[in-house]
N, C-alpha and C positions, 0 to 999 in steps of 0.2 A: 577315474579311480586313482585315488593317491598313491597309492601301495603299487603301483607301475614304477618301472625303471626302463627307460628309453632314450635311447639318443638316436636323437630326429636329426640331427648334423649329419650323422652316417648314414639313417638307413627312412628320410622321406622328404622324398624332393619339393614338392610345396615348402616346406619350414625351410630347407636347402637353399630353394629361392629367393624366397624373403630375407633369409639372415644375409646371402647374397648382396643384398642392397644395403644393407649396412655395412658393411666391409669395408675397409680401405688399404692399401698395402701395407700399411704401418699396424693393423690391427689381423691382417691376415694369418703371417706366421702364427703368433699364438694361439687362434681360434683351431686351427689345423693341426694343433696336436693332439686334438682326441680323437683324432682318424686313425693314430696308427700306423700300421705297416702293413696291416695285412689285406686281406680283400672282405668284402661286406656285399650285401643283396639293398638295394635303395628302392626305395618303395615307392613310383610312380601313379599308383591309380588315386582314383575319386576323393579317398577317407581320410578326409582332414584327422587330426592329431585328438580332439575332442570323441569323433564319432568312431574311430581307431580303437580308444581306451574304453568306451563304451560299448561296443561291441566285444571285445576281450574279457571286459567285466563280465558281461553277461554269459559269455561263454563261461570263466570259470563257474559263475555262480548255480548255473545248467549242471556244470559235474557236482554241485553238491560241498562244492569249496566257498568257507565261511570265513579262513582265517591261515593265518600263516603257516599253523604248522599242519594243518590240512595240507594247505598246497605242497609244502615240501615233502607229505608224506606221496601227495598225488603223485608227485613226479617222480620220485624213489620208486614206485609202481609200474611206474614207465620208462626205468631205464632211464631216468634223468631227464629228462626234457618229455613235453609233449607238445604236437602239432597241432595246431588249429585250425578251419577253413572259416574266412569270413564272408561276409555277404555277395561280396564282388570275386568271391572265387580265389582272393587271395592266400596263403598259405600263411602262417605266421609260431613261429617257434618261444615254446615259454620254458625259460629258465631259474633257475634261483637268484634270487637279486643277492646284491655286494653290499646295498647298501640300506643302511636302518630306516625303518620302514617301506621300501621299497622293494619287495618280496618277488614280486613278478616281475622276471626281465625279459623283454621283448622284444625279438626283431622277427625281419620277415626273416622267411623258409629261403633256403638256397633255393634259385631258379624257381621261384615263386612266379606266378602269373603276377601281373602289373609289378616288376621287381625287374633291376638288372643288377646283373652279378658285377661286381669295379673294386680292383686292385686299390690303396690309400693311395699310391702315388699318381695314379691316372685322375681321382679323384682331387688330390691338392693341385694337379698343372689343372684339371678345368675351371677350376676355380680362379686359382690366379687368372689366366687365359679371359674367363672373364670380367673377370675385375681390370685389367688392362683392356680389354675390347668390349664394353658393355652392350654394345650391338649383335653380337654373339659372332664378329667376322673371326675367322679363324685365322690364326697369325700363321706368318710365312714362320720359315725353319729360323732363320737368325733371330726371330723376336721371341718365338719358344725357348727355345736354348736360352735364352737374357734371361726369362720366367724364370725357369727350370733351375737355374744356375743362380742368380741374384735373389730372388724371393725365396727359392724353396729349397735350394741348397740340395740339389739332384743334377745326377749328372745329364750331359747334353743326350739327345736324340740323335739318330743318323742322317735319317732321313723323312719326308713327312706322309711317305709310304705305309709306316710302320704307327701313323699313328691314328686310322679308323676308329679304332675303340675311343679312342682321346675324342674324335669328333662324334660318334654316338651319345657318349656322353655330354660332352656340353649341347648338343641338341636338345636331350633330356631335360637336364636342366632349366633349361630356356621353354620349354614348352609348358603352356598356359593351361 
């Protein structure tokens, strides 16, 4: 469905992946600015980006939404947003789109089944992290902080105690 609005950078790890092996560090910073600041749900399970937007379609098309100003009436009905359950159990949140033609904006549901919740900036160090370690080895504390501080212009870490969530995530990532 065309009339989707989604950034799969943020919130679905297969595309995450892939766009991954493109990356270089010279092309890194810029790509990571449409992460933001804040925190987002990235969507881990089965449903490729094709079978995602087809299944959402069909879900709207189920409530009887034919057209734009349907949907925005639908969600005005509902308090602004409505929730969706898809096939695999995931949760997925439909918003108003930003942008022309693309009316339905979609991410997943907070704490979504096949979904982890990740702050942007835990999100731009695993990336760098693996764009420097494409093996997925987890860099010692001096080679983080180098990341942290030289690519992404964040400040150091203290310790690599504090950074678990940093390694779930790039786990994530890296899983096939």
């Amino acid at each position: 469905m065309s009339n989707i609005l989604f950034n799969a950078l943020k919130h679905h790890r297969a595309y995450i992946h892939r766009e991954l092996g493109k990356m270089t560090p010279d092309t890194l910073p810029g790509r990571l600015k449409v992460l933001g600041n804040s925190q987002m749900d990235i969507y881990y399970g089965d449903l490729d980006i094709p079978a995602l937007f087809e299944e959402v379609t069909a879900k709207v098309q189920e409530a009887g939404i034919t057209d734009e100003a349907a949907y925005l009436e639908w969600l005005k009905a509902n308090g602004g947003y409505v929730e969706i359950v898809l096939s695999d159990t995931s949760r997925w949140v439909l918003l108003p789109g930003n942008e022309p033609g693309k009316y339905i904006h979609l991410h997943p549901a907070r704490y979504s089944p096949h979904s982890m919740r990740v702050k942007a900036t835990v999100l731009k160090t695993a990336l760098a992290c693996l764009l420097a370690h494409p093996d997925g080895a987890l860099p010692g504390l001096s080679s983080l902080n180098q990341i942290r501080k030289n690519i992404l212009g964040l400040s150091p870490v203290k310790d690599l105690d504090s950074c678990e969530h940093l390694w779930e995530v790039m786990r994530m990532l890296m899983a096939d």
